[in-house]
Steps between C-alpha positions, in 0.01 A plus 500: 500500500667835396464790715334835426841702493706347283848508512700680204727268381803789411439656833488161695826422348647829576433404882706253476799660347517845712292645788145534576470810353615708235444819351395639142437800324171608360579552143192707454576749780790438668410400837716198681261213581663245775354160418446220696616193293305219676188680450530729169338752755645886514625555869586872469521804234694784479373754281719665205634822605289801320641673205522882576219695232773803539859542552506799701221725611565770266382259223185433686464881568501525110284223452242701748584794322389360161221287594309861676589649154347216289151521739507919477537423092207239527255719701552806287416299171198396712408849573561616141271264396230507723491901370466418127248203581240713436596627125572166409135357633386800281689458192332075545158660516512718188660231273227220637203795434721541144501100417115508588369779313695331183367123577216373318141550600329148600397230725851367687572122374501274750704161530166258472414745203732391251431114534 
């Protein structure tokens, strides 16, 4: 009858060669993983150390610096055109009252119409 944790054969062997233990590193991320080779179970994990966004802080000063310049740009092209909103809803109206004063008179067609 097997048991419900089965034993990985490369990590079982492993046991038997070096200590109960061992350690690996995440290839994804970095982090150390100690290993418990009987079980195939992680017993501790260190983290990866954190890459720095910014050198120094003047960098992130400029960074700041630019990022409140991009939002001041994004909320004055937002003002601007919230002002001309209204001469472009106008402009729409006259050339929809043009296109209907030069369509056809008649009854609209209707989809079940044409079968």
């Amino acid at each position: 009858m097997q048991s419900a944790y089965a034993k990985p054969t490369i990590l079982y062997v492993m046991a038997k060669v070096k200590e109960k233990t061992f350690e690996v590193a995440c290839p994804d991320c970095g982090a150390m993983l100690k290993i418990d080779a009987v079980t195939g179970l992680v017993v501790s994990h260190i983290p990866a150390p954190r890459k720095r966004m910014f050198e120094d802080l003047e960098t992130a000063a400029k960074a700041m610096r630019e990022q409140e310049e991009r939002k001041e740009s994004i909320f004055r092209q937002s003002v601007d055109a919230e002002k001309n909103k209204a001469d472009l809803l106008e402009k729409k109206f006259a050339e929809a009252m043009r296109k209907a004063k030069n369509a056809p008179e008649g009854k609209p067609l209707r989809d079940f119409d044409l079968d």
